[in-house]
N, C-alpha and C positions, 0 to 999 in steps of 0.2 A: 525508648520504645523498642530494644532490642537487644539477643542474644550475636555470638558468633563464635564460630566454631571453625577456624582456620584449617584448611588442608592444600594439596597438591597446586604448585601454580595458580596459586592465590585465593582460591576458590572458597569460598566460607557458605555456612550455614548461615542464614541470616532470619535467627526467628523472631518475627517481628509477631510482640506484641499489638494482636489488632483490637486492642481495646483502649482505655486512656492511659499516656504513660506516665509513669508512676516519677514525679520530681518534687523536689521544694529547693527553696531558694537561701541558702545560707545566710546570706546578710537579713534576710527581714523574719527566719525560723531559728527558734532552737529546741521546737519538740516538734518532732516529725513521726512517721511510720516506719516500722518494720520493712526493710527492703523498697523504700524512697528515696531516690539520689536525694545525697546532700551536699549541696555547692559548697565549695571552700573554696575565697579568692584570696590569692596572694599577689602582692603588689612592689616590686623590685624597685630600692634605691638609687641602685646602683644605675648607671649605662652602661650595654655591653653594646659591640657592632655586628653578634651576632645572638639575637635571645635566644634562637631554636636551637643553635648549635651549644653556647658560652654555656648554658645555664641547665641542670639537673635539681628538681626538687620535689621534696615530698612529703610525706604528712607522717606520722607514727600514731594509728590507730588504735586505742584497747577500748575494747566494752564486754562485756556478758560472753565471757569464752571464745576474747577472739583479743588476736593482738598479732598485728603486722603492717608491714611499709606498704605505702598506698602513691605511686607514683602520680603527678601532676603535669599537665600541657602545657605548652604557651599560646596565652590565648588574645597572641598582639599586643603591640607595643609594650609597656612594662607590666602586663597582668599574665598569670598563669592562674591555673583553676587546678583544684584537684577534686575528683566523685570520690564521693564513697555511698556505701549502704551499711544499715545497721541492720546483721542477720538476728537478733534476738533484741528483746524489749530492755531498757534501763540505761545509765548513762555509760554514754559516750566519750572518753576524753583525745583529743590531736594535740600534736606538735609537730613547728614545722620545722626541717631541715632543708641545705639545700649542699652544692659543692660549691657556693663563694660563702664564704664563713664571714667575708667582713661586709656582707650583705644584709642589715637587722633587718629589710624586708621583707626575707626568705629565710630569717633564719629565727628560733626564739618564740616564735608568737603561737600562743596557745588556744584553746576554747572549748567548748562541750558545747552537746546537745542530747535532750532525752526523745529517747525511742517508744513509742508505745505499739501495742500490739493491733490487730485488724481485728473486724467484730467479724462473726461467719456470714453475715450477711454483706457485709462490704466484699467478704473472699469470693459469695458465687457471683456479686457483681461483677468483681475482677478475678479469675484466679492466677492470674500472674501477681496477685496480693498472697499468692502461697510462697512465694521463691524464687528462687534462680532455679532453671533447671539441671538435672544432673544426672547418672545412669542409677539404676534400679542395683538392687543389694546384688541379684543374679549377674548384670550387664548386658541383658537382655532388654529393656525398655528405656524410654526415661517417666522422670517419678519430678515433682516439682522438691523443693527442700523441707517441706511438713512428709514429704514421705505421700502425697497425692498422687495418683497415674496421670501420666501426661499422654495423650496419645494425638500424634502429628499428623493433622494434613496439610498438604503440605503444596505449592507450587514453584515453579522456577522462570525466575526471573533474568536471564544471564545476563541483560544489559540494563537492568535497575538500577544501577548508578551510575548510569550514562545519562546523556541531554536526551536520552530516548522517553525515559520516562522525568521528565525536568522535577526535581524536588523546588516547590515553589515559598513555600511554607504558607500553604493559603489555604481556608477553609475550605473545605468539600460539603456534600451535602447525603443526607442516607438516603436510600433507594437509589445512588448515583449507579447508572449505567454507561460504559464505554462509549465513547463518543472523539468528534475530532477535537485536540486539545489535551486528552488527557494528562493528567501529571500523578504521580508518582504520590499524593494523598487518596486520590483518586483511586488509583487502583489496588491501594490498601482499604479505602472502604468497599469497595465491589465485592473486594475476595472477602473480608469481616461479613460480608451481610451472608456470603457462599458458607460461611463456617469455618473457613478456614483461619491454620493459626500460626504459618510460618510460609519465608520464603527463600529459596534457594538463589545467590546470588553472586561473581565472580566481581571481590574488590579490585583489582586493580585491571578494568578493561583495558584492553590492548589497542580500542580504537574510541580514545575519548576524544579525537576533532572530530568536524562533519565530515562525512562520504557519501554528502551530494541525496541522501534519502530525505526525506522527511522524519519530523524528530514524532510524530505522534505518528497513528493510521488513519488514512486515506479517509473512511468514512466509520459511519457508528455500525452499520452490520460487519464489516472486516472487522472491527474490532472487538464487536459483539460472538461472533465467532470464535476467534481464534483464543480469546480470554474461557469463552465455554469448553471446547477442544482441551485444551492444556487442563481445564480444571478436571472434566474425566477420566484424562489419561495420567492424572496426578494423585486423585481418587484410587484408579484401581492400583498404582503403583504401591503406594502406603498399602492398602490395604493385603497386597500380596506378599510386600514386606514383613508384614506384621504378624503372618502364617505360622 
């Protein structure tokens, strides 16, 4: 459900798609959409005694005007995963490589999947069903990858990936208003219902234990507040930008 745009002291652009995000699941798909992650799991033979360190692997992807290396994580004990999306409609074909070559788990195994395209009606559902985003022909905007106007509003978040706002992976609810407890679904659906379509966020907080505050706010008008406040002065920011 997201972009990033890495800068200065870690600080990233975090546009967080506030609509449904766009995945499928490799092992149970092999015809997905147009810019739909595609799970590819890979599953190591071998024993190493360190997987995050030992181990480099990746996928070699071609489809419909596109052909290049697609790096993969470790995703615990002997699985790593690799995303991909398929930027045009039609097939797909991977192979996986890795650097332990006498590894057949990581290394050799092939597979496809076909891409189909999005109806216009699924795109004004979603339009993050247009693309990744990118800059405008000028470099003056951004534009989605069909070449659509993208135009950001935008909030900041600087302790979003902190236990401040706790990512819990649990259902929220619409019309959800700030309150004590919030978490980090939460207050992606508040600013979604506000319009807004992206959040400004610093990855690697400098103070991820506690310091003795409270990980949420005090009550639902402070927090009702200060979530309004930020979204105004976020509002007239973009929009001065935009000038």
């Amino acid at each position: 459900m997201k972009f990033f745009c890495l800068t200065g002291f870690h600080r990233f652009s975090f546009l967080l798609l506030l609509f449904y995000p766009l995945c499928a699941d490799a092992r149970n798909h092999t015809r997905i959409h147009v810019w739909e992650m595609h799970e590819i799991t890979l599953t190591a033979e071998k024993d190493y005694s360190n997987y995050y360190q030992d181990v480099t692997c990746w996928v070699e992807l071609a489809g419909p005007g596109f052909s290049k290396r697609v790096y993969g994580f470790w995703n615990g004990g002997n699985s790593f995963l690799v995303r991909v999306v398929a930027e045009n409609p039609g097939t797909w074909n991977w192979i996986i490589h890795s650097n332990q070559p006498d590894d057949n788990g990581l290394n050799g195994k092939t597979g496809s999947f076909e891409a189909v395209a999005w109806s216009d009606q699924e795109k004004e559902e979603n339009p993050n069903r247009r693309g990744f985003l990118r800059a405008s022909a000028n470099g003056h905007a951004w534009v989605y990858a069909d070449g659509t106007p993208y135009f950001m509003v935008g909030d900041t978040w600087l302790a979003g990936s902190t236990w401040r706002l706790p990512f819990r992976n649990a259902q929220t609810s619409p019309g959800y208003t700030p309150g004590p407890g919030m978490g980090f679904e939460d207050a992606v659906m508040y600013r979604k219902q506000q319009g807004f379509n992206s959040v400004s966020m610093i990855s690697c907080f400098p103070n991820w234990d506690s310091d003795i505050y409270p990980s949420t706010y005090a009550d639902s008008v402070s927090a009702s507040i200060c979530f309004q406040s930020r979204a105004a002065a976020s509002v007239r920011k973009t929009v001065s930008s935009a000038r």
